[in-house]
C-alpha angles and dihedrals in degrees: 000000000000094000092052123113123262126224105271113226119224117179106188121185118191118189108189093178086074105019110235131110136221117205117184120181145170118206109193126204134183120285094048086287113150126185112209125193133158120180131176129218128217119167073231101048150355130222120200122181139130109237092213085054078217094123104022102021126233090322142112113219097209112201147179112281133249146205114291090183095070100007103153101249081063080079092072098069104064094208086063088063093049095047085053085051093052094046095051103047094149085064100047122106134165119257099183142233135312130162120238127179086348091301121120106228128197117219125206131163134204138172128235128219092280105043108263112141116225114200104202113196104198119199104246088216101047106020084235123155090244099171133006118194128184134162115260137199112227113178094227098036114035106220148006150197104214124173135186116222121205138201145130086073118181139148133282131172081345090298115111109225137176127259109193121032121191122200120221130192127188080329085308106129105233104179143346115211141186113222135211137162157200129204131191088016100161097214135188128285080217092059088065088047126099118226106287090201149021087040134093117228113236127164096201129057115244094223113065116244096020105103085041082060103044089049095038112125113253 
C-alpha cells in the first residue's frame, strides 16, 4: 500500500589507489518522502551534505577523518574480510563447526588493530564467507550481536562476490539487500570532492545525536 516502505539506494565507491571512500544513498519513506546524503571519507577528512539540501539544508557538515582500510562498509564485500584474516594471523583462532540451512559451515575468529572480534562462518563446501558476526555498540540498546548473511555468490572480475546481504541484530532482521558491483571503475576526482559552491561550510550537525549516529560503529 501506499504507507509501506520503499527499497533504500545506497551507491558506494571505494578507491583503494588513494584511500578514500563516496557513499550516496536514498532512504524512502511513505508518502513519496525520500532522505538523500552523500559523504566522502579521507583518513584526513570527512564531508557530509545532502545534495537536495531537503534534510540539512544547503551545508556541508566537515568533520575529523577516519580510517578507509577497515572502514565498516569494507564488511559488505566478503573478500575484504578474508584479506583482514589473512592480514591478522596472530589473532586468528578456530571457533568450530555448526550446521545451517543444511550447510556445514567452519568458524573461525580474529581481532583487528583496535580490538573488535570478528567471528567468520565459512562455508565447509565452497569455501564462501556465508555469515560474519561481530559485537556492536547501539546507544539505546548496549550491545549486539549483528551478523551479516551472504549468498547469491558469483564471480566478477575474478573476484566471488555476494549478491544478496541480509542484516541481523540481536536476531532482529535489519535489512535484506540485493548486491551488485563494479571494479576498476576509474572514477572521477570530482566524485571525492565536496560541492565548491551553493552550500555553507559547518563542522558540527544541527540536530543532537546525529553526527554520534552517522559515526557510530556498526
Amino acid at each position: 500500500g501506499r504507507g509501506a516502505p520503499r527499497p533504500p539506494l545506497a551507491d558506494v565507491v571505494i578507491d583503494f589507489k588513494n584511500n578514500r571512500l563516496m557513499q550516496h544513498r536514498v532512504t524512502r519513506y511513505p508518502a513519496d518522502f525520500a532522505f538523500t546524503s552523500t559523504q566522502i571519507t579521507t583518513p584526513q577528512q570527512q564531508w557530509f551534505w545532502d545534495p537536495t539540501r531537503a534534510g540539512f539544508g544547503d551545508a556541508v557538515t566537515k568533520f575529523q577523518g577516519a580510517p578507509v582500510a577497515n572502514h565498516q562498509l569494507r564488511r559488505e564485500l566478503p573478500a575484504f574480510e578474508l584479506m583482514e584474516v589473512r592480514n591478522r594471523p596472530e589473532s586468528v583462532r578456530w571457533v568450530g563447526e555448526e550446521t545451517a540451512g543444511g550447510r556445514r559451515l567452519q568458524g573461525v575468529s580474529y581481532s583487528q588493530s583496535n580490538g573488535s572480534l570478528y567471528t567468520l562462518w565459512i562455508a565447509a563446501a565452497t569455501r564462501q564467507l556465508a555469515r560474519l558476526e561481530w559485537l556492536r555498540d547501539d546507544a539505546v540498546d548496549g550491545d549486539q550481536l549483528a551478523s551479516y548473511e551472504y549468498s547469491g555468490y558469483r564471480v566478477e572480475n575474478g573476484i566471488p562476490v555476494p549478491t544478496r546481504l541480509v542484516e541481523r541484530r540481536n536476531g532482529e532482521l535489519m535489512r535484506d539487500d540485493t548486491l551488485s558491483y563494479t571494479f576498476n571503475s576509474r572514477p572521477a576526482e570530482s566524485l571525492f570532492a565536496p560541492p565548491a559552491s551553493g552550500f555553507t561550510e559547518r563542522t558540527h550537525f544541527p540536530v543532537a545525536g546525529a553526527q554520534a549516529a552517522l559515526m557510530a560503529p556498526t
